[in-house]
Structure formats: C-alpha cells, structure tokens
N, C-alpha and C positions, 0 to 999 in steps of 0.2 A: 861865425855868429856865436856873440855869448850865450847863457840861459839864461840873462836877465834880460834878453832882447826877446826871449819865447822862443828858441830852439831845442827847450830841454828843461827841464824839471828842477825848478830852484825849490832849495829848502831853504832859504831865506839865512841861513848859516857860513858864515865864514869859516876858515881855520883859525883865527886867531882869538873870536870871540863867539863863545858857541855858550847861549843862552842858558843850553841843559845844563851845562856845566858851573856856569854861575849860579842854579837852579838846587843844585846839589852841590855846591859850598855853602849857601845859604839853609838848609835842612840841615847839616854836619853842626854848621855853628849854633843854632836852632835846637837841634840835639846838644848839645855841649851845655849852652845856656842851663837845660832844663837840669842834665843832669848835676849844674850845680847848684842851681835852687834845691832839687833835692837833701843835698848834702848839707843845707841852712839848714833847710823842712828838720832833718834827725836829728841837727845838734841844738836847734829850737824844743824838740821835743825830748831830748837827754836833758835839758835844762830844766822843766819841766816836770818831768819825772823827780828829779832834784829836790824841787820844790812839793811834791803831791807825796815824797816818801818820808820827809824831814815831818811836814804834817801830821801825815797818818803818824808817825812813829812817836812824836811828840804829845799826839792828844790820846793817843792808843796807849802807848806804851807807860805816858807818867799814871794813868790807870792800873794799868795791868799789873807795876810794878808796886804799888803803893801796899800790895799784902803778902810783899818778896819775889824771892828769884824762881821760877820753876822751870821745867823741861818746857813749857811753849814760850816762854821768856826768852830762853834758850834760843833756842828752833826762829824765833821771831828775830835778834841778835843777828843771829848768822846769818839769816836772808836777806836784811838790812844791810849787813857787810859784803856782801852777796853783789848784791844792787849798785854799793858805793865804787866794787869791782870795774863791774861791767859798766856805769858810767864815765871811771875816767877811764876807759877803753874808746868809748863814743866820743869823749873831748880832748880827748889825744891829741895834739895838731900833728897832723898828718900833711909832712912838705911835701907828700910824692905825687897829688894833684896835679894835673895841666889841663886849665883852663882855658891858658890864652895862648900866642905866641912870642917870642922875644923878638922885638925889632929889629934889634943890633944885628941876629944870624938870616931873620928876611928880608935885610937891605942886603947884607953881604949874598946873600944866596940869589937874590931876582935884579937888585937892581945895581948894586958895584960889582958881580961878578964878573963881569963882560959879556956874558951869554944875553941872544936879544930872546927874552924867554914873553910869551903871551898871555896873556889873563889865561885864558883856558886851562893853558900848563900850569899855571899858578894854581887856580880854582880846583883844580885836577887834584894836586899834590896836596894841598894844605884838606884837600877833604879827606883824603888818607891819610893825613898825620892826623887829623881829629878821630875817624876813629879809634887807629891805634892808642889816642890819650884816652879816648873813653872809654875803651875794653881795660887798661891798666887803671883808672878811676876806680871803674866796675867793683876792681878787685877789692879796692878798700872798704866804697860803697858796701860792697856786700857782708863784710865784717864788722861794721858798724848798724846795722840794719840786724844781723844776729843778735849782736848786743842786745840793742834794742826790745827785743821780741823776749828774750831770753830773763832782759831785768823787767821788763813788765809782767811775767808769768812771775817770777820772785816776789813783785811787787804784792799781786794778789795772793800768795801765799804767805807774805809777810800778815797785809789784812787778816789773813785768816786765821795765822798763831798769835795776834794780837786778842783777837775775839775769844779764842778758844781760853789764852790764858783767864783774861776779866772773867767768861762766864764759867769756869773752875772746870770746863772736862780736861 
C-alpha cells in the first residue's frame, strides 16, 4: 500500500518537485532583484548629488568669490574636488555585477547536457549561485554606498566653507 492510499504520512512532496525549493529560488531571485534596485537607488542618488553640489557651488561660491580668493575658498575648492572624486567612483560602470543568468551555460548545463536533472536540482543550484552573485555584488555595493556617505559629509562641509568664506570668519 502506498501513502497516498493512507498507509503512511504523505507530505504531499515529490522528489523531483519539492515546493520549498521552488520557494527559495523564488526569495533568492526576489533578493537579487532588490539588491539591484538598490544599486539604481545610489547611482540615482550620485546623480543627484551631482546636481545639489554644481548648485550649491555655483550660487555659493560666485559669492564667495566675488571679493577674492581666501583660505575658505580654498578648503571649499578641495571639498568640491573631493565630491567630484568620489562621485565618479559611484558611476564607475562597474561590469562585475551578476544579476541574471546566461542562457547559453543553463541550456548547456540542465537541458543539452544529457543529465535528466529536476526542477528541484535546478531550483536548488541556481539559489546558490544567486547567493554567491549577491555576496560578490555586496562587495561593490558596499563601496559605492562608502562613497556615498563619505561625499555627502564633503558635501556639508563644502556648504559650510562656502558660508564661512561670504560671511568673512
């Protein structure tokens, strides 16, 4: 007698298609997605930045400048070059991203290999290559997020030797 006859404890589970596991490919790629919206989200906001330092520096600075060069002139200069730095750090194209997978090596790997391999094994495999792309993402991810953080402290310190110069301390 089988288990689906009521001799024994079905989990409704196959070997070949096992639900969880479709379950968590679909979270993997779910995570993947996000963590590439993120990577728009920073270089929307490097752009950005771009634009709010060009500003500030343009209506600060033809101020600042108009009763000469001084030490917050100076200090204001460098932080601005500072910013222009670590922006194109943030807009770097960066090729070593993996987003997606290449067709060509998951036909040759699942379906012209010869191996009769099962979603599960698939589902299985490609949620462990997706982490592995995410934790190597991460790494860029995370140096472009420095950036970030780093020209926006510049940013407000640029404002600030902007100010300083205009009101002469």
């Amino acid at each position: 007698m089988n288990d689906k006859q009521g001799g024994g404890a079905d989990t409704g589970v196959r070997g070949d298609d096992d639900p969880r596991l479709a379950f968590i490919y679909q979270e993997a790629v779910r995570g993947l997605l996000h963590q590439q919206n993120v990577v728009e989200s920073l270089n929307t906001r490097a752009g950005n930045l771009i634009f709010a330092a060009a500003f500030a520096t343009s209506l600060l600075g033809s101020r600042a400048l108009s009763d000469g060069l001084g030490l917050w002139d100076w200090i204001a200069m460098t932080l601005l070059l500072g910013i222009g730095l670590l922006i194109a750090i943030m807009l770097y194209p960066y090729y070593n991203y993996t987003f997606r997978f290449d067709p060509e090596e998951l036909l040759s790997q699942y379906v012209d290999g010869g191996a009769d391999t099962t979603m599960s094994a698939i589902h299985r495999e490609l949620a462990l290559r997706i982490k592995a792309d995410m934790i190597n993402n991460w790494r860029v991810i995370q140096r472009i997020r420095m950036a970030l953080q780093l020209s926006l402290i510049l940013f407000l310190l640029e404002i600030l030797a902007w100010v300083f110069s205009i009101g002469g301390v």
